[in-house]
N, C-alpha and C positions, 0 to 999 in steps of 0.2 A: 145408712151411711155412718151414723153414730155407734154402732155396732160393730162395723167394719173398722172402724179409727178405734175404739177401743179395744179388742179383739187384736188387733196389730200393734198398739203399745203394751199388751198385754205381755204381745212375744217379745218385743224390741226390748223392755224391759227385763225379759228371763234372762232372754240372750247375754244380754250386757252384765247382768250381777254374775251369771254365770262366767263369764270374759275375766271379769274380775275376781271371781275367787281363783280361778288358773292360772290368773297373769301372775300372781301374790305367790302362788307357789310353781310355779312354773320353771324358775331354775333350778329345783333341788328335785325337779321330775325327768325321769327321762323319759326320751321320746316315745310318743306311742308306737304298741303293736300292732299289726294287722286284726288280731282279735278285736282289741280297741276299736281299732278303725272300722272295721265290720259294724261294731254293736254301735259308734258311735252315730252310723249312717241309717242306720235301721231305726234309732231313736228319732232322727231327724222325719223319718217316714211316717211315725209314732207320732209325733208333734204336728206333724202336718194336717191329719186324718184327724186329729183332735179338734183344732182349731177349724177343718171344715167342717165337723159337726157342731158346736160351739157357737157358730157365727153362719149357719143354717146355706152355707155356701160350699159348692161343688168345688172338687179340686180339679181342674181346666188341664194342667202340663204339671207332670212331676216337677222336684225339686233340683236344679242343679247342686249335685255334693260334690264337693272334692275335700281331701284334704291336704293341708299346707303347712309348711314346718314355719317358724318364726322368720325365720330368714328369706323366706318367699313371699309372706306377708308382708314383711318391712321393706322389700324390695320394690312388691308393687306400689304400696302405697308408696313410696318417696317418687315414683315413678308419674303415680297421677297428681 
């Protein structure tokens, strides 16, 4: 179990600094491409298969990807 909670603030942690250095530059980027988008979701498949080997645990159900422009994010969250 300690393994598990580690191993997942390990990601929650990536995730986030990663959040944060795009946020920082995030208006002076334009939107991503489909390329992007591709390699972006294929990394996320890359990260998953890591961390189930990592933390000695099978991956059960893929990941739900999508990607969301700023303005779909900020929608839903105001929303919930």
């Amino acid at each position: 179990m300690k393994r598990t909670s580690a191993g997942l603030m390990v990601l929650l942690f990536t995730v986030l600094s990663v959040a944060a250095q795009q946020s920082a530059s995030a208006a002076t980027l334009p939107p991503p491409t489909n390329e992007q988008g591709t390699e972006f979701l294929h990394t996320a498949d890359e990260v998953s298969c890591e961390m189930s080997k990592l933390l000695s645990l099978p991956i059960l159900f893929p990941l739900k990807k999508s990607l969301r422009s700023r303005e779909e994010i900020r929608a839903y969250l105001v929303q919930k």
